[in-house]
C-alpha positions in Angstrom: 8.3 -26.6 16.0 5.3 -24.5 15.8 4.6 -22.3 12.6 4.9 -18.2 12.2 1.3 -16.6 10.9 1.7 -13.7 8.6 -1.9 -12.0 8.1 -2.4 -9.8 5.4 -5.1 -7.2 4.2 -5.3 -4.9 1.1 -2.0 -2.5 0.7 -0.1 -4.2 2.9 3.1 -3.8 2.9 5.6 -6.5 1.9 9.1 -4.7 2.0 8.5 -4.1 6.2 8.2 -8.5 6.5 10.2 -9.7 4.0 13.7 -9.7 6.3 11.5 -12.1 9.0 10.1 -14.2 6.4 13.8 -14.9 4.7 14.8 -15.8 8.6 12.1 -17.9 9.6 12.6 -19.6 6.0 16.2 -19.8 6.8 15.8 -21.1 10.0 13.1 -23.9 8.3 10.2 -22.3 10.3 6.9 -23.2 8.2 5.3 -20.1 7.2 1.1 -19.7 6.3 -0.2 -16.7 4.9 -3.8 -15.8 6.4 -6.4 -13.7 5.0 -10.0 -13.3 5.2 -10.7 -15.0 2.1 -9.0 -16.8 -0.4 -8.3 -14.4 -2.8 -5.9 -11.9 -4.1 -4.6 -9.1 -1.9 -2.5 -6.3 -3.6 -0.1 -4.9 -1.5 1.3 -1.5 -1.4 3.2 -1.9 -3.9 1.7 -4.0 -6.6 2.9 -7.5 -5.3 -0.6 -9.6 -5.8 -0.7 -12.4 -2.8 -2.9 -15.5 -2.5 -2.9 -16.5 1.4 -2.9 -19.9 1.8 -4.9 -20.1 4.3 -8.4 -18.3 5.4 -8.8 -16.2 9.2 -11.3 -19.7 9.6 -8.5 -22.0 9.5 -6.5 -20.2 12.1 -5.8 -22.8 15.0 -3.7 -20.3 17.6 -2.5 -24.1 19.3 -0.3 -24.7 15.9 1.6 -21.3 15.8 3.9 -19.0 18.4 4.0 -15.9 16.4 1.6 -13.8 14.3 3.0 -11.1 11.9 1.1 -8.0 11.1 2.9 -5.9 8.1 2.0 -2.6 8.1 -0.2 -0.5 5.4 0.0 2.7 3.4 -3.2 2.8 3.9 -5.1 1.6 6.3 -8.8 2.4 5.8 -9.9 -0.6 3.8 -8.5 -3.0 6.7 -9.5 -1.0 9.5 -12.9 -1.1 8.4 -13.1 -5.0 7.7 -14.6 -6.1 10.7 -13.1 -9.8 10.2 -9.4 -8.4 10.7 -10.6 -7.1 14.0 -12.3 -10.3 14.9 -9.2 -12.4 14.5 -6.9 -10.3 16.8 -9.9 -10.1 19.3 -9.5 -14.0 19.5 -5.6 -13.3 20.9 -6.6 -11.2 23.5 -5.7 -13.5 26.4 -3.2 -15.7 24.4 0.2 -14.9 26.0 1.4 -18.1 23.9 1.3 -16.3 20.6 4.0 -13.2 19.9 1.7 -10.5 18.0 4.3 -9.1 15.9 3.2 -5.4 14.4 5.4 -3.4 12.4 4.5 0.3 11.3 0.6 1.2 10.9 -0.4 -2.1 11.8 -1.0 -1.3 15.3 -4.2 0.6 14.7 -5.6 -3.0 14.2 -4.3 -4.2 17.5 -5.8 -1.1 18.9 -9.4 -1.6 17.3 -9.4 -5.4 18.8 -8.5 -3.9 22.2 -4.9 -5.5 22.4 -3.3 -1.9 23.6 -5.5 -0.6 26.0 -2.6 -1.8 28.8 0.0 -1.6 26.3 2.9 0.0 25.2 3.4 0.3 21.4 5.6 2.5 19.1 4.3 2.6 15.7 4.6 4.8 12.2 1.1 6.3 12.6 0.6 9.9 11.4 -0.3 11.8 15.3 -3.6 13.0 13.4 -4.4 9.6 13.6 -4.7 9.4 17.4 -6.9 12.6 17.2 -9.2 10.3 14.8 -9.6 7.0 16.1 -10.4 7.0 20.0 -9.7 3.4 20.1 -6.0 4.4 19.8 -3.9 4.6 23.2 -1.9 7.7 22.9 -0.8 7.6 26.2 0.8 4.4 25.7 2.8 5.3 22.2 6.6 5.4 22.6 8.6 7.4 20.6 10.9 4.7 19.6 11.8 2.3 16.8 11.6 -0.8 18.9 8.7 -1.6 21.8 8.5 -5.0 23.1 5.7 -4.9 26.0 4.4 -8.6 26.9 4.1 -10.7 24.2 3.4 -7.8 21.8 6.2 -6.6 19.5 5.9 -3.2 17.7 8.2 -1.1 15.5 8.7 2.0 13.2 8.4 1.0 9.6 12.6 2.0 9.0 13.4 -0.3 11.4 12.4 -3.4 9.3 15.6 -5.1 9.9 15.8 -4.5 14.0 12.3 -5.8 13.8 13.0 -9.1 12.3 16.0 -9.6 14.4 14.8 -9.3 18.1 11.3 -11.2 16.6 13.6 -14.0 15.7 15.2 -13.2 19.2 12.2 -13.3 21.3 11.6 -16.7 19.3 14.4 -18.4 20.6 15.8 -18.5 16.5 19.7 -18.1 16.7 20.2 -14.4 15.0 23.3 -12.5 15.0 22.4 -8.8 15.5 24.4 -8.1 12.0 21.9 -10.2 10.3 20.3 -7.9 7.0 23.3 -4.8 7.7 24.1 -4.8 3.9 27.9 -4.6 2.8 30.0 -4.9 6.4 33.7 -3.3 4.8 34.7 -0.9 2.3 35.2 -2.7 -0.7 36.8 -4.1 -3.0 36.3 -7.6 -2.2 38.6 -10.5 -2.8 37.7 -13.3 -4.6 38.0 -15.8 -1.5 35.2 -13.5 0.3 33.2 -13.4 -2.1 32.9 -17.6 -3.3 30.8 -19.4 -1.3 30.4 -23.1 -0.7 26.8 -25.3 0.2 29.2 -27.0 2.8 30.2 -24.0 4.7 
């Protein structure tokens, strides 16, 4: 089975990949957390992350999907060229799903991965007017966009996001996967005892 690829850059945001990292864990779907150096990242908010691995050791053969959480703010990753150079690399890799979630997707547009390429995304519109590198006319006003092998989503929809990842992934995911408390409770005891076996 090939791995998942999480990349991650200063004030990222952990909450927006955290429901797709418990189902590729779940599923037993090796994880490696890249960065452009081996050091600590804070993300946005106050979780301090070592990746694993460096943007160097990124072999695209070993993995089928790269996750890009989103970011508060942006403007320290945007303007690190080596985040830009590592998408750039995926350009013509339909092999690899480029998962994006929220403002992440200004990165995919800096490495030219949108210019044909429909996106939704949770980027403020004055951010269009200040980046010409970002496709307006290709932003969809919707949570979900899933155009080629590129996956993109509004930050709220975290949980919709992990599931039709894990979809497109051929992972087995119910589409109540992450919905929270399914009934009114109270809850009897017999729901609520659970069993390694079962």
């Amino acid at each position: 089975m090939k791995k998942a690829a999480l990349m991650i850059y200063p004030n990222f945001s952990l909450q927006e990949v955290t429901c797709l990292t418990s189902l590729f864990m779940f599923h037993k779907k090796q994880l490696d957390v890249f960065g452009a150096e081996h050091k600590i990242y804070m993300s946005e908010d106050y979780i301090q992350v070592i990746p694993n691995k460096t943007f160097a050791e990124f072999n695209q053969d070993e993995y089928d999907v790269l996750v890009l959480p989103g970011m508060i703010d942006f403007k320290e990753a945007i303007e690190d060229e080596r985040n830009i150079q590592l998408l750039k690399t995926l350009k013509n890799n339909k092999n690899i799903l480029i998962a994006s979630i929220s403002s992440s997707p200004v990165l995919l547009a800096k490495a030219g991965l949108l210019e044909d390429t429909k996106f939704s995304s949770g980027l403020f519109e004055e951010a269009f007017e200040m980046f010409e590198f970002l496709p307006k006319r290709n932003a969809v006003r919707q949570p979900i966009t899933v155009d080629k092998n590129i996956i993109t989503a509004i930050a709220f929809a975290y949980r919709e996001f992990a599931i039709k990842v894990g979809q497109m992934l051929n992972i087995p995911v119910d589409e109540s996967l992450f919905s929270g408390i399914r009934k009114e409770p109270p809850y009897s005891e017999e729901e609520l005892t659970f069993y390694a076996s079962k």
